[in-house]
VOVO-50953 format. One record per residue: residue in three letters; x, y, z of N, C-alpha, C in turn; residue number from 0. Coordinates in nm, 4 decimals. Layout:
! residues N
<pt residuo="ala" n_east="X" n_north="Y" n_up="Z" ca_east="X" ca_north="Y" ca_up="Z" c_east="X" c_north="Y" c_up="Z" num="NUM"/>
...
***
This chain:
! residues 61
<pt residuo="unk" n_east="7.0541" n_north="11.0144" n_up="10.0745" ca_east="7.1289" ca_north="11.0347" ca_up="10.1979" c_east="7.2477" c_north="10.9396" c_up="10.2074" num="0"/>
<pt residuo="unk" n_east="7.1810" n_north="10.7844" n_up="10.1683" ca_east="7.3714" ca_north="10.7324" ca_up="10.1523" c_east="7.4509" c_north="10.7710" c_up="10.0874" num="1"/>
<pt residuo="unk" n_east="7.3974" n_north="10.8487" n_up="9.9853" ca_east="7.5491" ca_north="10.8915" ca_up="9.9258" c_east="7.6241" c_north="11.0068" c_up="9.9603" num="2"/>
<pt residuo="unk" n_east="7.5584" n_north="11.0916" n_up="10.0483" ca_east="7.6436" ca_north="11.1342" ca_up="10.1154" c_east="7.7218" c_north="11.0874" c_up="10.2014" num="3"/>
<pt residuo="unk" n_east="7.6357" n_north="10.9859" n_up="10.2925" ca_east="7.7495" ca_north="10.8988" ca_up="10.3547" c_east="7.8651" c_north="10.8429" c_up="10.3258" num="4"/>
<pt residuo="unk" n_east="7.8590" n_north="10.7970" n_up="10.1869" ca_east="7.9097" ca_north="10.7145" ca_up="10.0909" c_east="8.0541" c_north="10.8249" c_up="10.0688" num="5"/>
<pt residuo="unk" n_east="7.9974" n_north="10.9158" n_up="10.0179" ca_east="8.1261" ca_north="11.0612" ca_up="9.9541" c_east="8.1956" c_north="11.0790" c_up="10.1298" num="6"/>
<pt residuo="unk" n_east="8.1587" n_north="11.1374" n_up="10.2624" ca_east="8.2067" ca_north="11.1040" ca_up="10.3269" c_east="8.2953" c_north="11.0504" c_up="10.3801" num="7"/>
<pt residuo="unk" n_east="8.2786" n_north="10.9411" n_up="10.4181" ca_east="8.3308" ca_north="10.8159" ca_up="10.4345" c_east="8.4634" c_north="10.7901" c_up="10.3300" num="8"/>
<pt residuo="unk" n_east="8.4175" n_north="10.8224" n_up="10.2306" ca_east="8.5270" ca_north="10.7946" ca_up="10.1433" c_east="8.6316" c_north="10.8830" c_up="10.1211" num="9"/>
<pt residuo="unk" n_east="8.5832" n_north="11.0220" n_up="10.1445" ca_east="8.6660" ca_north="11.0925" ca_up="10.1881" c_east="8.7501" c_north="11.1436" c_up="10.2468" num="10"/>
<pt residuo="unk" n_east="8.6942" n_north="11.0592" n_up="10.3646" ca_east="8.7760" ca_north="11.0417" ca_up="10.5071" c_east="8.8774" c_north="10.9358" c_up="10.4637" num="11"/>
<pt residuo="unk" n_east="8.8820" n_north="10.8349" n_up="10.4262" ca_east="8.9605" ca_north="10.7063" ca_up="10.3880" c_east="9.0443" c_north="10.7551" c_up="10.3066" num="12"/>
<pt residuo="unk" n_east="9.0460" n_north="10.8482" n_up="10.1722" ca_east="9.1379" ca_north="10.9344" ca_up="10.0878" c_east="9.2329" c_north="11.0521" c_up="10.2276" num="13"/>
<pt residuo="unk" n_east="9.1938" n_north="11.0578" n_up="10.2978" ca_east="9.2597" ca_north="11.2187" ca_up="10.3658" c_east="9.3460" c_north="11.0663" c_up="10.4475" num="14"/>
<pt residuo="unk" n_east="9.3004" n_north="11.0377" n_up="10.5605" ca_east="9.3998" ca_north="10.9103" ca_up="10.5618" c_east="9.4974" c_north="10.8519" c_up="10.4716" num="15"/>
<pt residuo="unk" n_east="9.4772" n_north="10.8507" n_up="10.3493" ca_east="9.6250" ca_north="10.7691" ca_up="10.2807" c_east="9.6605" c_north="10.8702" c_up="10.2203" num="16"/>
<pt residuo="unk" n_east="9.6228" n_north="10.9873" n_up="10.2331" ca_east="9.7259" ca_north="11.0469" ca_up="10.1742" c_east="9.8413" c_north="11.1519" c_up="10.2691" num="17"/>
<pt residuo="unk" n_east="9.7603" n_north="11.1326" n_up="10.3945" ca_east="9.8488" ca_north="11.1429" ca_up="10.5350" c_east="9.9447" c_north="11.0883" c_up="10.5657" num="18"/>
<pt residuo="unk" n_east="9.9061" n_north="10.9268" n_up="10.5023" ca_east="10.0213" ca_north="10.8845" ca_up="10.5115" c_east="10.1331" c_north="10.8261" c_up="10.4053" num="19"/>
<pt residuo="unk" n_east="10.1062" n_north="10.9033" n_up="10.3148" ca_east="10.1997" ca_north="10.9023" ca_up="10.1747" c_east="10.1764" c_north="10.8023" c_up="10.1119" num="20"/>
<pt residuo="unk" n_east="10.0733" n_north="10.7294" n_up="10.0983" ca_east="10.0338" ca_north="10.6622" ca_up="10.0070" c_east="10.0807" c_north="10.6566" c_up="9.8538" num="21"/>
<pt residuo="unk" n_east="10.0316" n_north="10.8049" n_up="9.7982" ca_east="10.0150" ca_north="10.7988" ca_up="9.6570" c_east="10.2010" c_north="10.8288" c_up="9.6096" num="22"/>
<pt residuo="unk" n_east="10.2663" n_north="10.8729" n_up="9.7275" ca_east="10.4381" ca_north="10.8704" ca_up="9.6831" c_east="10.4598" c_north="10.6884" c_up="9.6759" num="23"/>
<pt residuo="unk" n_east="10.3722" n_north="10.6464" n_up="9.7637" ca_east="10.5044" ca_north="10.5001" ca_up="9.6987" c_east="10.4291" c_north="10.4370" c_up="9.5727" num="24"/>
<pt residuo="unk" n_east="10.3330" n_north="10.4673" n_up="9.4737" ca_east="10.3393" ca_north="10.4291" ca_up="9.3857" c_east="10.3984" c_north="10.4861" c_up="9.2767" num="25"/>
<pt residuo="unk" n_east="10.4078" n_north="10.5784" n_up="9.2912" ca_east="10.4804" ca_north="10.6591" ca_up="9.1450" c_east="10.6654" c_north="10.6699" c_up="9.2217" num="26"/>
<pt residuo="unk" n_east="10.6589" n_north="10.6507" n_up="9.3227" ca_east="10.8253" ca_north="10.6949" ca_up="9.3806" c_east="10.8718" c_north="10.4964" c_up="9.4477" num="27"/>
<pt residuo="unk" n_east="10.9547" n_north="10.5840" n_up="9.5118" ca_east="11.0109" ca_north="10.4863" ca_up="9.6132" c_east="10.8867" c_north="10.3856" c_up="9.6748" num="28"/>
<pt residuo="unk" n_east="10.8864" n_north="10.2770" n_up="9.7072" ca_east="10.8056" ca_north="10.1702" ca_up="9.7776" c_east="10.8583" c_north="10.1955" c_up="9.9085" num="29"/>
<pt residuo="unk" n_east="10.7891" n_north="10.1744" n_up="9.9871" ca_east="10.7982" ca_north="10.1722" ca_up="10.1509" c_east="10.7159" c_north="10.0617" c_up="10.1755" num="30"/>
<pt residuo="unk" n_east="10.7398" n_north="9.9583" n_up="10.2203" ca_east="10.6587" ca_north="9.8463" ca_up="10.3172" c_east="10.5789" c_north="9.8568" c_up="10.3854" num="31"/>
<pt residuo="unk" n_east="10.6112" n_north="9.9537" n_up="10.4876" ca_east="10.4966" ca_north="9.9755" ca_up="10.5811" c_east="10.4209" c_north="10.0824" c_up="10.5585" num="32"/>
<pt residuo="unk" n_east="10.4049" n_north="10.0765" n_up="10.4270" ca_east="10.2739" ca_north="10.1801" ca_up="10.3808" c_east="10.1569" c_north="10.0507" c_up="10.3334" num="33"/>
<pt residuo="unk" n_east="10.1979" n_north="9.9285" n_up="10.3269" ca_east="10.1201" ca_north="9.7736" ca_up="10.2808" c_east="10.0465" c_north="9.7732" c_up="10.4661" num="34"/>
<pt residuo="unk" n_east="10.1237" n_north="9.8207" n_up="10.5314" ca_east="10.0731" ca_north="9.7853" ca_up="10.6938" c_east="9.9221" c_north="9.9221" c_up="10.6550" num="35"/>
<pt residuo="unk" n_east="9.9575" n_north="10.0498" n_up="10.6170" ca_east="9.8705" ca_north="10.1341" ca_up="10.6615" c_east="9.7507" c_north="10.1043" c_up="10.5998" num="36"/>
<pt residuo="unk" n_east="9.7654" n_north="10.0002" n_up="10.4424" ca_east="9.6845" ca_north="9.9799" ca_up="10.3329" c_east="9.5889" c_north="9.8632" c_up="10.4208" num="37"/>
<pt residuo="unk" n_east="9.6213" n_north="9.7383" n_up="10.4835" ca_east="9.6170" ca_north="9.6332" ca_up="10.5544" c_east="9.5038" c_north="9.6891" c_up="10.6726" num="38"/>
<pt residuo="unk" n_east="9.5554" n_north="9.8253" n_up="10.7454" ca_east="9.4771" ca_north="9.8847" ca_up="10.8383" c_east="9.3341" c_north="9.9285" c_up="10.8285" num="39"/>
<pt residuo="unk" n_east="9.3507" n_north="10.0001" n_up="10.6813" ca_east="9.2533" ca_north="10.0875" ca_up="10.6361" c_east="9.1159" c_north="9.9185" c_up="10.5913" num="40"/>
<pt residuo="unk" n_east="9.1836" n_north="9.8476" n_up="10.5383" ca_east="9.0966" ca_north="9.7458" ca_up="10.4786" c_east="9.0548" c_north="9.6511" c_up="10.6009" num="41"/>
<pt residuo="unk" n_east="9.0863" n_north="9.6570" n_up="10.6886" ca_east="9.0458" ca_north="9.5647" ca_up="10.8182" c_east="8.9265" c_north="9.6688" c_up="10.8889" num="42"/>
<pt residuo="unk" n_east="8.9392" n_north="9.8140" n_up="10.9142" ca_east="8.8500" ca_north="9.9048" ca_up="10.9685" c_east="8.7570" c_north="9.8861" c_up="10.8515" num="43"/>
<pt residuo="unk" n_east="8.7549" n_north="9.9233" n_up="10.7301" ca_east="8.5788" ca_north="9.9324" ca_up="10.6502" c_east="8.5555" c_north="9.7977" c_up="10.6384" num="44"/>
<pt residuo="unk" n_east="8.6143" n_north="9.6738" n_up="10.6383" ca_east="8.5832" ca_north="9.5524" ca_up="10.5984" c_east="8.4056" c_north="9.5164" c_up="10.6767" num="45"/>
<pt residuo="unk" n_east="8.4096" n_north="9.5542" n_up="10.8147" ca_east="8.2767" ca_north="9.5199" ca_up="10.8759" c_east="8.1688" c_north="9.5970" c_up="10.8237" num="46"/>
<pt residuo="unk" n_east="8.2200" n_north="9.7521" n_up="10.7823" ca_east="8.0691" ca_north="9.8374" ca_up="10.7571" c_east="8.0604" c_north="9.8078" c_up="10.6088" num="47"/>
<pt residuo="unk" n_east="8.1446" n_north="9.7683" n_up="10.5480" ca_east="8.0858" ca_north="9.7025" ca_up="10.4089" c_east="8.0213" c_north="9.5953" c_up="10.4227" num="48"/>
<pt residuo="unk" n_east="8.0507" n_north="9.5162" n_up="10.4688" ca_east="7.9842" ca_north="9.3594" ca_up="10.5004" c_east="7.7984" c_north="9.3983" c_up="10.5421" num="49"/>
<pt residuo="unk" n_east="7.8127" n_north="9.5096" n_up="10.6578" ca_east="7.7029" ca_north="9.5618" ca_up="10.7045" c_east="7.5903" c_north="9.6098" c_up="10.6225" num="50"/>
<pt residuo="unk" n_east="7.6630" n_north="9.6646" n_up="10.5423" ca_east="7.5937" ca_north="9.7515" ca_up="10.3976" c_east="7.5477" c_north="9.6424" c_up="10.3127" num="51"/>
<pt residuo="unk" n_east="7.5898" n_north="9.5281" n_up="10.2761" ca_east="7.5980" ca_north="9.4609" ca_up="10.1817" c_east="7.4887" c_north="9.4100" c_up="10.2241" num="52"/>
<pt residuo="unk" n_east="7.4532" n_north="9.3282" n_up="10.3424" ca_east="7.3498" ca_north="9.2768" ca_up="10.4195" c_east="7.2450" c_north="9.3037" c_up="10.4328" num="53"/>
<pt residuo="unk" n_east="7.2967" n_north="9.4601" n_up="10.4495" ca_east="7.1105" ca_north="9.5132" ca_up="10.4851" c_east="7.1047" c_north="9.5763" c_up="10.3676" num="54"/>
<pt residuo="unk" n_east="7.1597" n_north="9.5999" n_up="10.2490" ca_east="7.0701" ca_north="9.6309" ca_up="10.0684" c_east="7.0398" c_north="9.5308" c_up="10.0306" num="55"/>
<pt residuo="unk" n_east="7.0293" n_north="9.4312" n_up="10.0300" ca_east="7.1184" ca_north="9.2811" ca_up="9.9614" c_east="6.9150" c_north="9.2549" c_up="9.8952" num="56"/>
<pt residuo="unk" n_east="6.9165" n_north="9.2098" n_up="9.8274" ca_east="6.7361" ca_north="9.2005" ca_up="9.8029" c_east="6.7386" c_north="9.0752" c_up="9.8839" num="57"/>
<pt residuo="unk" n_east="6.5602" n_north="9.0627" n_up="9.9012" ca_east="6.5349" ca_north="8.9653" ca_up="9.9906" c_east="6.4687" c_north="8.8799" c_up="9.9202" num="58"/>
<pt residuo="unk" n_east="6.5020" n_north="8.7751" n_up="9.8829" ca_east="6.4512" ca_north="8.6226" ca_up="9.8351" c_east="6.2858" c_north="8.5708" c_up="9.9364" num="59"/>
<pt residuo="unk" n_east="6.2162" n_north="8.5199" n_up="9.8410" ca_east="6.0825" ca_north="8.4767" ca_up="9.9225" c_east="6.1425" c_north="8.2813" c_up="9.9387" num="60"/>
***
């Protein structure tokens, strides 16, 4: 079941950058404030990764 979450989720995060032209400023022209949309995207999953990481993480005796 997480990995559906997982494909999801990640899917959603791909339809986002490529909404917002992401994959043109690496092969084309650079735009700056496509580093703002990159900056955005990594501040929103930063907590539910942290979350994830925590609660798989093995547990030490």
């Amino acid at each position: 079941m997480k990995n559906i979450w997982a494909f999801v989720f990640g899917g959603l995060f791909s339809v986002g950058l490529m909404l917002y032209g992401m994959p043109n400023s690496i092969l084309g022209q650079w735009d700056a404030s496509l580093a703002f949309v990159m900056l955005g995207a990594i501040a929103v999953a930063f907590i539910p990764f942290q979350k994830a990481v925590h609660n798989h993480a093995p547990k030490t005796v």
